[in-house]
C-alpha positions in Angstrom: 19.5 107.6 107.3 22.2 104.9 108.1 24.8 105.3 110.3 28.3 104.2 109.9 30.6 103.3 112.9 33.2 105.9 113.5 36.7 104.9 112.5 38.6 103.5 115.1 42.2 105.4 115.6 43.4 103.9 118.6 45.2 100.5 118.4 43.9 98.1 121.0 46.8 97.1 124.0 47.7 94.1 122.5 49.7 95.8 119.8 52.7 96.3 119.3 54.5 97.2 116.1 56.8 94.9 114.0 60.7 96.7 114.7 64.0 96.2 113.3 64.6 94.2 116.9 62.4 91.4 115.9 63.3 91.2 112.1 66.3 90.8 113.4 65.7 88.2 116.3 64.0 86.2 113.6 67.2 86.1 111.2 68.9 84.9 113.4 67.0 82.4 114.9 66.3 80.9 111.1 69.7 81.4 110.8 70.4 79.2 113.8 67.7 76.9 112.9 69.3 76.3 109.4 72.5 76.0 110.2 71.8 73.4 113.1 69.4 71.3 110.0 72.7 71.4 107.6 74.9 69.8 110.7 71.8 67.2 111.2 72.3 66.5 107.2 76.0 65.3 108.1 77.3 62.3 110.0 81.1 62.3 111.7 83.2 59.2 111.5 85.7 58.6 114.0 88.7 56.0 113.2 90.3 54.1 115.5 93.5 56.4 116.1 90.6 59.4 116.8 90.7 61.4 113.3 87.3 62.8 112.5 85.6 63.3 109.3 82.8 64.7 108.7 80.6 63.4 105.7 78.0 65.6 104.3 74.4 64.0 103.0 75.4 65.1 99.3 78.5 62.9 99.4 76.4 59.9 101.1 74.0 60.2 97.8 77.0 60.4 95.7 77.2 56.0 96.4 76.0 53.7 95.0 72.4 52.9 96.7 71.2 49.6 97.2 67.9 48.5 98.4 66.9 46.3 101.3 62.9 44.4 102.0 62.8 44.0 105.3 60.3 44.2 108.1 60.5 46.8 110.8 58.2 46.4 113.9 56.0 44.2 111.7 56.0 46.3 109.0 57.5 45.4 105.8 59.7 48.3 104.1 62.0 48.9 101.4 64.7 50.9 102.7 67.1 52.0 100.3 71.0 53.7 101.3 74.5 53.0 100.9 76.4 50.2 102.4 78.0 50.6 105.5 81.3 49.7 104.5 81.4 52.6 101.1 80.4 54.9 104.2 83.5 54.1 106.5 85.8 53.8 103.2 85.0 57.5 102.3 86.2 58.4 105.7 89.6 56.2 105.0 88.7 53.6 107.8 90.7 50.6 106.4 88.8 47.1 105.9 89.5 44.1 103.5 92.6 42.5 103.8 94.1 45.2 106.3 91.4 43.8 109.0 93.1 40.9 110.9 94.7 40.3 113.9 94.5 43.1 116.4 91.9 44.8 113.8 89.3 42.1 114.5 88.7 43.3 118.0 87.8 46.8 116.7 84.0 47.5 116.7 81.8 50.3 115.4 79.8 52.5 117.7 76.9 54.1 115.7 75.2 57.3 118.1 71.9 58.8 117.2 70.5 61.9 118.0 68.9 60.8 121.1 72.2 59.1 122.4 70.9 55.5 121.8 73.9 53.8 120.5 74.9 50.5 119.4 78.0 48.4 118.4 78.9 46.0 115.6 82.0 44.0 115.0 83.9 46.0 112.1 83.9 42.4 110.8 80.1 42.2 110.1 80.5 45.5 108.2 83.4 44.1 106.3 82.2 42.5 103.1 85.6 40.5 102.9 84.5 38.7 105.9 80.5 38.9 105.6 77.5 37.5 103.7 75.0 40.2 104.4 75.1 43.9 104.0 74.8 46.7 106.3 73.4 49.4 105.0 73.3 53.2 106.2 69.7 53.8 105.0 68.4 57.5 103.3 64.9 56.5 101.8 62.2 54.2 102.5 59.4 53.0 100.9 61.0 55.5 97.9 60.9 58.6 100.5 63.4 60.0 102.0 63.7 59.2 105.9 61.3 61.6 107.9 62.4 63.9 110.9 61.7 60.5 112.9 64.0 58.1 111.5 66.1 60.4 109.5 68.0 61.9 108.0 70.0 58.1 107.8 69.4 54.9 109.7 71.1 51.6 110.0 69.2 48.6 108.8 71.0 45.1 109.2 68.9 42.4 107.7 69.5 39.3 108.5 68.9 40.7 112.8 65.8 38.8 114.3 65.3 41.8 116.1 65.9 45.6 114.9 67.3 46.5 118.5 70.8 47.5 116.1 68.3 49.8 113.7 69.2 52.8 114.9 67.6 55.7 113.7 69.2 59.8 113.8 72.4 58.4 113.1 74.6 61.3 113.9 78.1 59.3 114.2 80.3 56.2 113.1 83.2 55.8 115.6 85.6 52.8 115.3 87.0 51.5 118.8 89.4 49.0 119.8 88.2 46.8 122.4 91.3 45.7 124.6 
């Protein structure tokens, strides 16, 4: 005759039951968790007289793209994004003819995620004034930017080295060197 193990009724130590506490711990942490993606998918421009706007990722897609070949770390890419300039125009930072004088000693600070920041002359961004275009890059290679470089990136051909690439770009803020 065969003998079947007897049903086990006690649960071993380790368990513990799923409760409302922790259904509701995780809500809010995915809450959290998404609301703190959605920021990440937005970028803040600052002008020069300190009025902030904030521009979501849906409005960035809603420019014109253009695409960029160039090499990055000795890899060559296609990035593809919005010019720099469109991006500071949607956030009413004047360039073009209202750039001169006093205005030419104004710079842009771009910020990443990480806090690595770097600068450009507004002039270089300024297509009035240069022959190459920034761009504020969403895709490369036809893919959107990964958790890495993403969700936007500056890429400024025409650099010999990509020091000014920044990646996590979190904010545009126009200052006025004195």
């Amino acid at each position: 005759m065969t003998q079947y193990p007897a049903r086990v009724t006690e649960r071993p130590r380790h368990y513990r039951p799923i409760t409302f506490f922790h259904v509701a711990v995780l809500f809010i942490l995915t809450s959290v968790l998404g609301a703190a993606s959605a920021a990440a998918q937005t970028l803040t421009v600052v002008d020069a007289a300190g009025h902030s706007s904030n521009i979501s990722a849906a409005q960035i897609a809603s420019i014109s793209h253009v695409s960029v070949s160039a090499e990055d770390h000795g890899v060559a890419s296609k990035f593809d994004g919005v010019p720099l300039s469109a991006v500071l125009q949607l956030a009413n930072v004047q360039l073009g003819d209202s750039l001169h004088g006093t205005r030419l000693s104004e710079v842009l600070l771009i910020s990443a995620a990480d806090g690595y920041r770097v600068a450009f002359a507004l002039a270089e961004i300024d297509p009035a004034f240069a022959v190459r275009e920034i761009i504020l890059a969403d895709r490369r290679d036809g893919k959107p930017l990964d958790s890495r470089e993403g969700p936007f990136r500056i890429v400024a051909p025409g650099d010999k080295r990509p020091a000014r690439w920044i990646r996590q770009v979190t904010e545009l803020k126009v200052v006025a060197v004195k």
